[in-house]
FIKEZA-69661 format. One record per residue (C-alpha): residue number from 1; residue in three letters; x, y, z. Coordinates in pm, 1 decimal. Each point is the difference from the previous one (the first is absolute). Example, Ala and Ser with C-alpha at 12.3 -4.5 7.8 and 13.67 -1.06 7.14 Angstrom:
BEGIN
+-----+-----+----------+----------+----------+
|   i |  aa |       xx |       yy |       zz |
+-----+-----+----------+----------+----------+
|   1 | ALA |   1230.0 |   -450.0 |    780.0 |
|   2 | SER |    137.0 |    344.0 |    -66.0 |
+-----+-----+----------+----------+----------+
This chain:
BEGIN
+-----+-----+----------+----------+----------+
|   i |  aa |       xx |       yy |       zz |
+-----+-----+----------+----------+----------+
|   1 | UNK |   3246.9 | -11324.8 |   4215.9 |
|   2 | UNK |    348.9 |    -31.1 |    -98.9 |
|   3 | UNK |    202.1 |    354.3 |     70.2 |
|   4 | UNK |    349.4 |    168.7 |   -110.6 |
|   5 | UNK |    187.1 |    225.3 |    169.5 |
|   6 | UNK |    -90.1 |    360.2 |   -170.9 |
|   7 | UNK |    252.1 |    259.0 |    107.4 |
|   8 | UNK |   -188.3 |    276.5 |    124.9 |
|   9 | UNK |     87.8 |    359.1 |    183.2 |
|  10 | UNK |    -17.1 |    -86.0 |    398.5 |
|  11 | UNK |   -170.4 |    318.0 |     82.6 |
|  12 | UNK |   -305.8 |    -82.3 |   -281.6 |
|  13 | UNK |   -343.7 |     54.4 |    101.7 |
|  14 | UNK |   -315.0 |    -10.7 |   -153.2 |
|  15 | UNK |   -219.8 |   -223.2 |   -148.0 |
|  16 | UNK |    133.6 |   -344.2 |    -78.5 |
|  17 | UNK |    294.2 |     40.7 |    238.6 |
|  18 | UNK |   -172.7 |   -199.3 |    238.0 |
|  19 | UNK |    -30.3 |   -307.5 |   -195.8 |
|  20 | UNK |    323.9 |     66.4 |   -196.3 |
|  21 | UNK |    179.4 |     -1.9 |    348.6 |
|  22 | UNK |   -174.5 |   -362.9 |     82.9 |
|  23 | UNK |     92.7 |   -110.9 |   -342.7 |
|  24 | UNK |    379.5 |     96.0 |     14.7 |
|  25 | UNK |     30.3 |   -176.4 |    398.5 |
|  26 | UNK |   -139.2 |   -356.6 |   -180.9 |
|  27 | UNK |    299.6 |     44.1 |   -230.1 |
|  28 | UNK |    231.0 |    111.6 |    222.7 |
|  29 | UNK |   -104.2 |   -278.9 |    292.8 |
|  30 | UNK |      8.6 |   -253.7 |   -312.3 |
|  31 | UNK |    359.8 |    122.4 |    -48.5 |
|  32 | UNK |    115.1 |    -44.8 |    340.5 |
|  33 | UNK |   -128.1 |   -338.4 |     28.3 |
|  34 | UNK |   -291.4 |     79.3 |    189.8 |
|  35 | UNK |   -289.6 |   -202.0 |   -158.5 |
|  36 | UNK |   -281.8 |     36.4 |    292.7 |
|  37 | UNK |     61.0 |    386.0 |     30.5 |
|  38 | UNK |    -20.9 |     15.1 |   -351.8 |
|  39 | UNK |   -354.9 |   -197.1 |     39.6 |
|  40 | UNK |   -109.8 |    211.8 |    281.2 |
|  41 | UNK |     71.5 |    295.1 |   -169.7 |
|  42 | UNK |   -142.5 |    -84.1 |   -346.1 |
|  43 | UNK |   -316.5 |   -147.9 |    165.7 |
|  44 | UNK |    -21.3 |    381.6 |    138.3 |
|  45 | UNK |     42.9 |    143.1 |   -298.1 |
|  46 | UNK |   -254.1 |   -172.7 |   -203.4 |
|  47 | UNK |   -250.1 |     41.0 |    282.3 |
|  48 | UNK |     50.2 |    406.4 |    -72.0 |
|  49 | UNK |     -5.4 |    -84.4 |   -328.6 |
|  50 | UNK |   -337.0 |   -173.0 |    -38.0 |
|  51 | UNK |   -152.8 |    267.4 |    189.5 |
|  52 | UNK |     -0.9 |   -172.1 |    409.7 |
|  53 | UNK |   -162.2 |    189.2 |    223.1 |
|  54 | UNK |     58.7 |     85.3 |    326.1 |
|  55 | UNK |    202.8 |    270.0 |    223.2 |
|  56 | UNK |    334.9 |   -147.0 |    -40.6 |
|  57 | UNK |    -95.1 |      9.9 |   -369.1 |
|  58 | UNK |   -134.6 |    347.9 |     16.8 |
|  59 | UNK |    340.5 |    136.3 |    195.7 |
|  60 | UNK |    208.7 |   -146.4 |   -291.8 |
|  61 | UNK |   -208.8 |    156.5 |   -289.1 |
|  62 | UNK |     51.2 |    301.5 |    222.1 |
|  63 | UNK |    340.5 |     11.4 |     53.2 |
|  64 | UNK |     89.0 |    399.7 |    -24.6 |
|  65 | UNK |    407.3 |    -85.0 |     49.5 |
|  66 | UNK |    205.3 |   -168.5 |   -201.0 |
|  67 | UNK |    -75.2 |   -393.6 |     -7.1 |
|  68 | UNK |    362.0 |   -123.7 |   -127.1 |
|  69 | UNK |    183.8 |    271.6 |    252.8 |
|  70 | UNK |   -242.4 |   -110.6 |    261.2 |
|  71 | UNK |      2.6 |   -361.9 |    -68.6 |
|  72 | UNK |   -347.3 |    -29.5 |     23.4 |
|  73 | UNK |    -26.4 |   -352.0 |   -134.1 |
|  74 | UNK |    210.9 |   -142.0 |    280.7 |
|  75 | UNK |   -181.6 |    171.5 |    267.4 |
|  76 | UNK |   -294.9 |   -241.8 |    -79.7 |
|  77 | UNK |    225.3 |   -263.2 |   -102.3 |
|  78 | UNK |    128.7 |     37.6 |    407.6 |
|  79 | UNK |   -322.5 |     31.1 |    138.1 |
|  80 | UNK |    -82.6 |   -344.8 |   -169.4 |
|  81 | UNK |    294.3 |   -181.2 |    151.6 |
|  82 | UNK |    -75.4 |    101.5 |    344.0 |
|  83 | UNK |   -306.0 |   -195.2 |    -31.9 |
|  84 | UNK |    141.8 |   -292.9 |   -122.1 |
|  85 | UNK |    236.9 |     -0.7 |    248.8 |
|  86 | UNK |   -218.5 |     63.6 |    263.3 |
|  87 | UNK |   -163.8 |   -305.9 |   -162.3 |
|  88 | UNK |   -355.4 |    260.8 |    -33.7 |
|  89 | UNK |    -89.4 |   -142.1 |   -321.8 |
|  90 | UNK |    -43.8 |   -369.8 |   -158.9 |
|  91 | UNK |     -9.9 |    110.7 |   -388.9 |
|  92 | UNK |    340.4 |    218.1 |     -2.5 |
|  93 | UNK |    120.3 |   -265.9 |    197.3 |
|  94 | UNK |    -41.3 |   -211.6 |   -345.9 |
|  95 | UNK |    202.0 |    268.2 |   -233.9 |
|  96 | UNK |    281.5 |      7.5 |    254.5 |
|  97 | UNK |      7.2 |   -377.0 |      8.9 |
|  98 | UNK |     81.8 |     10.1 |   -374.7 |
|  99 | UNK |   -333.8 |   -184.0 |   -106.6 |
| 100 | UNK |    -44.8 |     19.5 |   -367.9 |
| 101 | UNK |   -310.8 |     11.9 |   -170.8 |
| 102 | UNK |   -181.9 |    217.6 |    232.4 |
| 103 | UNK |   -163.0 |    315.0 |    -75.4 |
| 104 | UNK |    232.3 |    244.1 |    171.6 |
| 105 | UNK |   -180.5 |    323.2 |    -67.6 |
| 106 | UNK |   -367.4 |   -193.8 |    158.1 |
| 107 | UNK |    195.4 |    -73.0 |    357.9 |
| 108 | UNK |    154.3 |    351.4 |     -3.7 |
| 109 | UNK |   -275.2 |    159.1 |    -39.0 |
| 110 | UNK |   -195.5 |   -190.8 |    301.2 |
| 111 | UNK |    286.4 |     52.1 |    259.2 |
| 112 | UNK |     25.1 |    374.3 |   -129.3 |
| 113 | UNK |   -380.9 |      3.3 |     75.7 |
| 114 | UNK |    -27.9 |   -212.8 |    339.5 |
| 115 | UNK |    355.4 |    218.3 |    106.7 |
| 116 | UNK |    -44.6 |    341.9 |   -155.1 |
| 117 | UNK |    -34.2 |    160.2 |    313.6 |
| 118 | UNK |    338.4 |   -153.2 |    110.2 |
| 119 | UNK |    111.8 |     66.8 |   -305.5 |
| 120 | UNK |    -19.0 |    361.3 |    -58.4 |
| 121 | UNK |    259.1 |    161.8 |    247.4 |
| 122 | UNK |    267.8 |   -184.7 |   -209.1 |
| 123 | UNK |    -46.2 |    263.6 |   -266.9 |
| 124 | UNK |     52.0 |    274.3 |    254.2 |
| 125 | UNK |    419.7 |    -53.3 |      8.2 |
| 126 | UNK |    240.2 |    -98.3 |   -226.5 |
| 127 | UNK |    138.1 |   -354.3 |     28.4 |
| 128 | UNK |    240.9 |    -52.7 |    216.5 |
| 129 | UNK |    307.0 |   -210.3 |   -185.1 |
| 130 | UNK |    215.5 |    -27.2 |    282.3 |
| 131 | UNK |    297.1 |   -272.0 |   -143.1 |
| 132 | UNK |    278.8 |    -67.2 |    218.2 |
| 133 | UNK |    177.0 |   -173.1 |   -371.4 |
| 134 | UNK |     67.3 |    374.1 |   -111.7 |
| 135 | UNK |    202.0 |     42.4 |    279.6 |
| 136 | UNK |    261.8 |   -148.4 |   -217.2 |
| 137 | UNK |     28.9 |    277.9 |   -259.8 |
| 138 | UNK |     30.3 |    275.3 |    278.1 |
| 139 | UNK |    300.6 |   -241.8 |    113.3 |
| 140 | UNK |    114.4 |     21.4 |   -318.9 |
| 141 | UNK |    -11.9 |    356.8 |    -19.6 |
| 142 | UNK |    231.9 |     68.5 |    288.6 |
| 143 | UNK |    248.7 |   -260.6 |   -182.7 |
| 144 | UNK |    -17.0 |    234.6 |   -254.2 |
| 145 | UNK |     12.7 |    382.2 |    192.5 |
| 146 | UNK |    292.1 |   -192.7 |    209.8 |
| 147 | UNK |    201.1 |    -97.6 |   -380.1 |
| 148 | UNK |    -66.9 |    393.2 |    -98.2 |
| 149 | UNK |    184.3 |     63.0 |    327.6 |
| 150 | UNK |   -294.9 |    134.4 |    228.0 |
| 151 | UNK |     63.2 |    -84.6 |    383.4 |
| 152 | UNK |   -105.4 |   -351.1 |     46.3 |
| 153 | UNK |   -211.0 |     74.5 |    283.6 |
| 154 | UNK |   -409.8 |     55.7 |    -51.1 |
| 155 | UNK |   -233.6 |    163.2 |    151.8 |
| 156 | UNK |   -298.7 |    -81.6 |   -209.3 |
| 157 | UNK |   -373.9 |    171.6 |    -56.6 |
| 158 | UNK |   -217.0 |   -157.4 |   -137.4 |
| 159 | UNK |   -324.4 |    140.9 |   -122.0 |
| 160 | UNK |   -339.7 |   -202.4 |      0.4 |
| 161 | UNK |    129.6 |   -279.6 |    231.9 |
| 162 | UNK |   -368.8 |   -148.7 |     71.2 |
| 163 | UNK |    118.6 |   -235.3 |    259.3 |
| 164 | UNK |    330.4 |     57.9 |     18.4 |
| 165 | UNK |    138.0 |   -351.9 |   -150.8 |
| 166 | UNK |    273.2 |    144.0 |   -226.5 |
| 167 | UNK |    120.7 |    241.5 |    345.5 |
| 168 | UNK |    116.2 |   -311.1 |    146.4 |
| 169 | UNK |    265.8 |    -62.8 |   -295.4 |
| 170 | UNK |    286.4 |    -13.0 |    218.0 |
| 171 | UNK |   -162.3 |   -351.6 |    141.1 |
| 172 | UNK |     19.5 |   -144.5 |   -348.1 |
| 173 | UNK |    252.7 |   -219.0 |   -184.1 |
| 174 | UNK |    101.0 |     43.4 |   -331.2 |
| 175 | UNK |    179.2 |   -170.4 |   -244.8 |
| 176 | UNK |    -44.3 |    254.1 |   -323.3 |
| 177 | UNK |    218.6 |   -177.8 |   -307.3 |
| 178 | UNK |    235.9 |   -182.6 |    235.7 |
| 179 | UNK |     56.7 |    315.5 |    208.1 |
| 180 | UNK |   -155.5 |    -38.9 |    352.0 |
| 181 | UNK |    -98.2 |    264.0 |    281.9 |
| 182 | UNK |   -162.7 |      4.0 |    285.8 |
| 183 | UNK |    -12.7 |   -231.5 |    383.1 |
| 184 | UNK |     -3.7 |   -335.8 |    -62.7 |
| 185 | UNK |   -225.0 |   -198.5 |     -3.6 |
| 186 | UNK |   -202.3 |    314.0 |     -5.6 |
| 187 | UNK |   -403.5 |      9.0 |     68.0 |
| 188 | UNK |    -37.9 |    -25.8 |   -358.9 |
| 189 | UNK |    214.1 |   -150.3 |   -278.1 |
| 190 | UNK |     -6.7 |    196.2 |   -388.9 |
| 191 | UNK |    168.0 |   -169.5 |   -265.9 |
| 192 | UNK |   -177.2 |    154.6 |   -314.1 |
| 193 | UNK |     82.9 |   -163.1 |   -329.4 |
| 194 | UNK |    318.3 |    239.2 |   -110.1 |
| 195 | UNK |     41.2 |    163.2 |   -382.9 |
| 196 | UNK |    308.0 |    160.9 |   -104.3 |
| 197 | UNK |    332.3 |      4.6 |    194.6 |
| 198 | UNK |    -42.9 |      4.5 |    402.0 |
| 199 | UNK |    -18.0 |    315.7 |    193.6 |
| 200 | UNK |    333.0 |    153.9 |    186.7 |
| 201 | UNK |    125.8 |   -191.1 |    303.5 |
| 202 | UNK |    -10.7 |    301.5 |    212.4 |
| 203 | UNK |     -9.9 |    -36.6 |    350.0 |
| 204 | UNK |   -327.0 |    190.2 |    126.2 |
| 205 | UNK |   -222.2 |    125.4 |    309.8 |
| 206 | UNK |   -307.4 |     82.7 |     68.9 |
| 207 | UNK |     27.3 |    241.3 |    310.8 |
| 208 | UNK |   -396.5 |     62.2 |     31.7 |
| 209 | UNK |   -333.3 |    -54.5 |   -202.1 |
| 210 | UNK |   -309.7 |    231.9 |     40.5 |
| 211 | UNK |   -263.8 |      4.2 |   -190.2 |
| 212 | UNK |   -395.5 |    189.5 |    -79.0 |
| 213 | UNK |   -327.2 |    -77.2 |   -125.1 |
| 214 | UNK |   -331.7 |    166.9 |    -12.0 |
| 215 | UNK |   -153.8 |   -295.4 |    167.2 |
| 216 | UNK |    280.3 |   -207.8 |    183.5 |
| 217 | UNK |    -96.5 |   -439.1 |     17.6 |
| 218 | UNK |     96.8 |   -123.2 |    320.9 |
| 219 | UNK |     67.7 |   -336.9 |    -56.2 |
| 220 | UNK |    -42.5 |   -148.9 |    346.5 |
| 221 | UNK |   -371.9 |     86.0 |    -83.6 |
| 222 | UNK |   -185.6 |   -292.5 |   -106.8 |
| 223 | UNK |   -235.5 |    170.3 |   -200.1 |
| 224 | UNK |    237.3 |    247.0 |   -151.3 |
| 225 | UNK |    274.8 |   -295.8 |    -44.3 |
| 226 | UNK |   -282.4 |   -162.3 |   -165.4 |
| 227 | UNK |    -65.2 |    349.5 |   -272.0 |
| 228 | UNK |    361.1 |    -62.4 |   -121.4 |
| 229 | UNK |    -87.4 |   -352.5 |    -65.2 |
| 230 | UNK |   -234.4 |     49.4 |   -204.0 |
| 231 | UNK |    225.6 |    235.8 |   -247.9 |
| 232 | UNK |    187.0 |   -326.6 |    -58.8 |
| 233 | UNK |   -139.3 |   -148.1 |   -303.9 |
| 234 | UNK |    -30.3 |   -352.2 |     76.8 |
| 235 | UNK |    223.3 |   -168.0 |   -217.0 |
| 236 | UNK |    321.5 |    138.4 |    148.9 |
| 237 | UNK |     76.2 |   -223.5 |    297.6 |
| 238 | UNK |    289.8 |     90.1 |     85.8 |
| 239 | UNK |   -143.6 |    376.0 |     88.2 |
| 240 | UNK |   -240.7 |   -150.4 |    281.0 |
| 241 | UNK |    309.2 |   -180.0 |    155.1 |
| 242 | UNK |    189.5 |    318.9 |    -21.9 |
| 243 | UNK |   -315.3 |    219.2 |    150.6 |
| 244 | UNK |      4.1 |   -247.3 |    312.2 |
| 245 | UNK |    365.8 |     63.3 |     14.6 |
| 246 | UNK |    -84.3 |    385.4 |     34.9 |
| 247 | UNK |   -265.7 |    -81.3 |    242.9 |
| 248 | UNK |    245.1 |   -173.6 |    239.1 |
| 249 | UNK |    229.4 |    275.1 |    -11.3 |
| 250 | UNK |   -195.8 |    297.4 |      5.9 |
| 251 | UNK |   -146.8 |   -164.3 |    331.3 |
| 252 | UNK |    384.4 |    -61.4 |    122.1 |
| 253 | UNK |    121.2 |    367.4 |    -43.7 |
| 254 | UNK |   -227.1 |    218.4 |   -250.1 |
| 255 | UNK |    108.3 |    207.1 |   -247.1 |
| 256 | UNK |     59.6 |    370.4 |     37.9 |
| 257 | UNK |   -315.2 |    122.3 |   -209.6 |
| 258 | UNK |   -227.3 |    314.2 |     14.8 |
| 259 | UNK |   -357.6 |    135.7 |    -84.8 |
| 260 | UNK |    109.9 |    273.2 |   -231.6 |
| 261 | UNK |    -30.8 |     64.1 |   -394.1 |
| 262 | UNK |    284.7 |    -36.2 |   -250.7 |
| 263 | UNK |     83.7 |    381.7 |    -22.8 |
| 264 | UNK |    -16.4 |    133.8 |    363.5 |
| 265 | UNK |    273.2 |   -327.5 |    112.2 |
| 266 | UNK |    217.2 |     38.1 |   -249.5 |
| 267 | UNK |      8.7 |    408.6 |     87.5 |
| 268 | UNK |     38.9 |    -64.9 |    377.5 |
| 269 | UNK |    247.0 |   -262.8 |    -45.0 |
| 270 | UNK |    251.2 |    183.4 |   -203.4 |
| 271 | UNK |    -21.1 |    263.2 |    211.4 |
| 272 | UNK |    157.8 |   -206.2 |    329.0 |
| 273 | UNK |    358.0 |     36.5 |     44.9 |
| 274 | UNK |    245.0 |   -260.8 |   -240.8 |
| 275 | UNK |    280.9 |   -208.9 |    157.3 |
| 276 | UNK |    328.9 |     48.0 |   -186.5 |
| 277 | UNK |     88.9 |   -321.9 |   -178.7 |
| 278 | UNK |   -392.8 |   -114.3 |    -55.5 |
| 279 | UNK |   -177.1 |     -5.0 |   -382.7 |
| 280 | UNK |   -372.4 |    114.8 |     76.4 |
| 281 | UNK |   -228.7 |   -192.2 |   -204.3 |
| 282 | UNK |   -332.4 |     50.6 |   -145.9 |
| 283 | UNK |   -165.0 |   -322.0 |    -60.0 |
| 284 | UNK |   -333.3 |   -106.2 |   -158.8 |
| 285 | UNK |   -133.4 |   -282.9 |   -213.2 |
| 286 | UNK |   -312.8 |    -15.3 |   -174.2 |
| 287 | UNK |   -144.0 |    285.1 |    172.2 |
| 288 | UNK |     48.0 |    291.8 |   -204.2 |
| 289 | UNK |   -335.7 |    -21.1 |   -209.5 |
| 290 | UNK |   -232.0 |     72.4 |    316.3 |
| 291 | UNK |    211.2 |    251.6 |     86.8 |
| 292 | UNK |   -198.3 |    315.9 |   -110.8 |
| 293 | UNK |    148.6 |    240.2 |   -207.1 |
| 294 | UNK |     17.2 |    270.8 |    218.8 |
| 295 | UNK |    205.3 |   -211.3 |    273.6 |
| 296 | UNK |    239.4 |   -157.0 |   -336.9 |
| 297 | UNK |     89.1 |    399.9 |    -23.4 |
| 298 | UNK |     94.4 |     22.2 |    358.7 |
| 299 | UNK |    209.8 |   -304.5 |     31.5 |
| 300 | UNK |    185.6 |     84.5 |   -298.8 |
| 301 | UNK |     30.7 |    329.0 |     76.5 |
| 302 | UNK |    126.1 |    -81.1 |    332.4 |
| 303 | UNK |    251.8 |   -245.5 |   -125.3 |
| 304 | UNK |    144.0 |    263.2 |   -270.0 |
| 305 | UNK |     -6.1 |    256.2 |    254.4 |
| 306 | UNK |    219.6 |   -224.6 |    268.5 |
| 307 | UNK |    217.6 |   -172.0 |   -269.6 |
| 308 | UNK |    138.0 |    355.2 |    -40.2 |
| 309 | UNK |    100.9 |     26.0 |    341.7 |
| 310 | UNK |    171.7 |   -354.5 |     13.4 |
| 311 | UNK |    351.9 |    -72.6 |     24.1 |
| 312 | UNK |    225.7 |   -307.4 |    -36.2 |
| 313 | UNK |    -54.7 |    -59.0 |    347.8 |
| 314 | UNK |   -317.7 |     79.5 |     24.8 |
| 315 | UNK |   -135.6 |   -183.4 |   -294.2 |
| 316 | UNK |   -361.5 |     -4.5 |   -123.0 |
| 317 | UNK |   -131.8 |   -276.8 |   -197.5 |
| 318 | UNK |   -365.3 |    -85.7 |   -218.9 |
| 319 | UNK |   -121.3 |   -360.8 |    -72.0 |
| 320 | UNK |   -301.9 |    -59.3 |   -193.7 |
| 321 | UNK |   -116.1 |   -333.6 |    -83.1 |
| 322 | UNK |   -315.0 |    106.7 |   -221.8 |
| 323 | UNK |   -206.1 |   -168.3 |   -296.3 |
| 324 | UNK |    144.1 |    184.2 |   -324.7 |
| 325 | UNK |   -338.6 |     10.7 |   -147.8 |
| 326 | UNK |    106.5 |     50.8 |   -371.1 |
| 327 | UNK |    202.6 |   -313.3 |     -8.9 |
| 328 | UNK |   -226.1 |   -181.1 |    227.3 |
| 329 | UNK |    279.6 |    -87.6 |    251.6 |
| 330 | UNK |    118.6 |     83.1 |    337.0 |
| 331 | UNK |    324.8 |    176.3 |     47.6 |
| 332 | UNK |    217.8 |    142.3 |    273.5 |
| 333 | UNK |    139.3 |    354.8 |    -80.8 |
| 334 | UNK |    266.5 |    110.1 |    222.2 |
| 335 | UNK |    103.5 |    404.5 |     88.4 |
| 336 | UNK |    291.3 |     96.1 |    220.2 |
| 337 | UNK |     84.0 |    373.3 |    104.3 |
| 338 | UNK |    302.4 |    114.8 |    -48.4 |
| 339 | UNK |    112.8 |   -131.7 |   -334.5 |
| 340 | UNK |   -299.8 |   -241.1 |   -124.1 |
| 341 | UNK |   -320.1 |    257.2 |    -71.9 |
| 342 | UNK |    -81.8 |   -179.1 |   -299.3 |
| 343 | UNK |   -201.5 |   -332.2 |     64.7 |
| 344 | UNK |    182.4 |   -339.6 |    -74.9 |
| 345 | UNK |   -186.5 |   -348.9 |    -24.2 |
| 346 | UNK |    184.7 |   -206.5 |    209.4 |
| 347 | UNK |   -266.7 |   -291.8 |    -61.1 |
| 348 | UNK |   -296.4 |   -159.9 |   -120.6 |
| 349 | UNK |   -206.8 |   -196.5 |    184.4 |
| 350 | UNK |   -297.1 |   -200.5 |     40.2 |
| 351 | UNK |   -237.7 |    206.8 |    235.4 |
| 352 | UNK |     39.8 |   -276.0 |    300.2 |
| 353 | UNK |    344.8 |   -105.7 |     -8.0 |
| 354 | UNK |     -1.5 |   -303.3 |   -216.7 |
| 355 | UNK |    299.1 |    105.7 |   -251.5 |
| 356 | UNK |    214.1 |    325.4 |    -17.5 |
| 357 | UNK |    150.3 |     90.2 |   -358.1 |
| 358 | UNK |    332.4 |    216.3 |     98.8 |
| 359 | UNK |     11.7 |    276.2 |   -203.1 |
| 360 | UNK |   -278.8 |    -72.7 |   -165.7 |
| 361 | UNK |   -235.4 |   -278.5 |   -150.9 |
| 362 | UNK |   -171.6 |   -132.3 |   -318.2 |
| 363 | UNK |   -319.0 |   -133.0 |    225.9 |
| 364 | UNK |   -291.6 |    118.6 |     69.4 |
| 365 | UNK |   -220.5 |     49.5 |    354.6 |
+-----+-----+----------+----------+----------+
């Protein structure tokens, strides 16, 4: 069935939030020219719809949390790829081939059947969207603090790292509207379709990267390496060749990353000592919405509480590349301490890189 995006509270639970949170992925996978995620996902959908049974099927109708906060549909829609990249099942293999005329919802259902065991555990964690393309926004960011006249030198946090990919963003090359940063040639190369008038040409460094998540990826894990994977929907290329990138690297020299929630890094880090001349900086993308609420209090009350104590030389910084749920589009809102308390969007952004709207964007996802 054909499906629209309805804008609905993120926190919603209840009955019908299940099925409303399937229905507003297909549009939103439609939108970001992802065709066989949008199948996948609507073949789901109508499966819960018609009334499929099954303990997959009974865990979604179940769902006690919130299915849009929890992204619920893209748990399963995960736990699907896996198979077909582990090349487990001959019918999915057929909807991510792009076959027309086939009766997605029938071959669905039989690999969620013949796989549900397999299946399952993928509703038991929130995906993991590790992107190395929103690297460039955090980039961008420091172009920014730098232009505002915060010391040019970063020590960035970053919150819900997964595997650690954007941690490594001192390895990547940029070229952000003309302005470029970064070694060259760089493990990576980011040169996201620029809106607006470029960025500052500040000269900046990153002086360390550290990073947390409740369950860390190691990507020199085969099987783990392979989990992230299967997040990528399967129409964006260019992400797999940028995840074996990661994999390289991460196996050269890892990332600095750590098993720890959201709230208890962020209040051990701020309490190590500062170097003078060095902008601390809070970093997270796409993250914030499986951060519980209790945890979102923390943080921010952490960062409030050590943005009073910051100085000019001791700078403190926020950078929050998040969906803006209202206007259906993803945003990164910048804080400083002293002197920028109020939050400024610096850009928007498609969610994995592709363009960056300076100051701001008509597009949506």
């Amino acid at each position: 069935m054909a499906e629209s995006y309805t804008f609905t509270d993120i926190a919603a639970t209840g009955d019908g939030m299940v099925e409303a949170a399937f229905g507003n992925q297909v549009a939103y996978c439609n939108a970001a020219d992802a065709p066989i995620t949008a199948r996948i996902v609507a073949a789901v959908r109508d499966l819960l719809v018609r009334g499929e049974e099954g303990a997959l099927f009974d865990a979604l109708r179940g769902w006690t949390g919130a299915p849009l906060a929890d992204a619920v549909p893209l748990r399963v829609a995960g736990g699907l790829h896996a198979l077909h990249l582990k090349d487990a099942d001959e019918g999915l293999s057929r909807i991510y081939a792009g076959e027309q005329g086939i009766d997605d919802a029938a071959l669905v259902g039989a690999a969620i059947r013949a796989h549900e065991g397999e299946l399952l555990p993928w509703l038991d964690g929130p995906p993991q969207t590790n992107e190395a393309g929103r690297s460039s926004n955090f980039v961008a960011a420091m172009l920014w603090l730098a232009d505002q006249g915060l010391p040019p030198r970063f020590q960035c946090l970053e919150i819900g790292s997964s595997a650690g990919i954007n941690l490594m963003l001192d390895r990547y090359r940029y070229d952000l509207g003309g302005v470029t940063v970064g070694p060259e040639p760089g493990v990576m190369r980011f040169r996201p379709e620029w809106e607006g008038p470029p960025p500052p040409d500040r000269p900046v460094e990153i002086v360390s990267a550290r990073g947390c998540d409740v369950a860390p990826v190691d990507l020199t894990d085969v099987d783990q390496a392979l989990r992230l994977k299967a997040y990528i929907w399967p129409e964006h290329t260019v992400r797999f060749e940028r995840m074996e990138a990661a994999v390289r690297e991460a196996g050269r020299s890892p990332p600095d990353l750590v098993a720890m929630n959201a709230a208890d890094f962020v209040e051990t880090e701020l309490a190590k000592p500062q170097a003078t001349g060095t902008t601390r900086m809070l970093m997270h993308s796409i993250v914030w919405q499986y951060v519980p609420a209790d945890q979102q209090a923390r943080v921010t009350a952490a960062m409030e509480r050590a943005g009073t104590q910051a100085t000019p030389e001791r700078p403190l910084a926020w950078v929050a590349l998040e969906a803006n749920r209202v206007l259906h589009i993803h945003e990164m809102v910048v804080r400083y301490w002293p002197g920028g308390d109020e939050g400024v969007i610096v850009t928007r952004a498609h969610p994995h890189g592709a363009w960056i709207g300076w100051g701001g964007s008509d597009r949506t996802i």
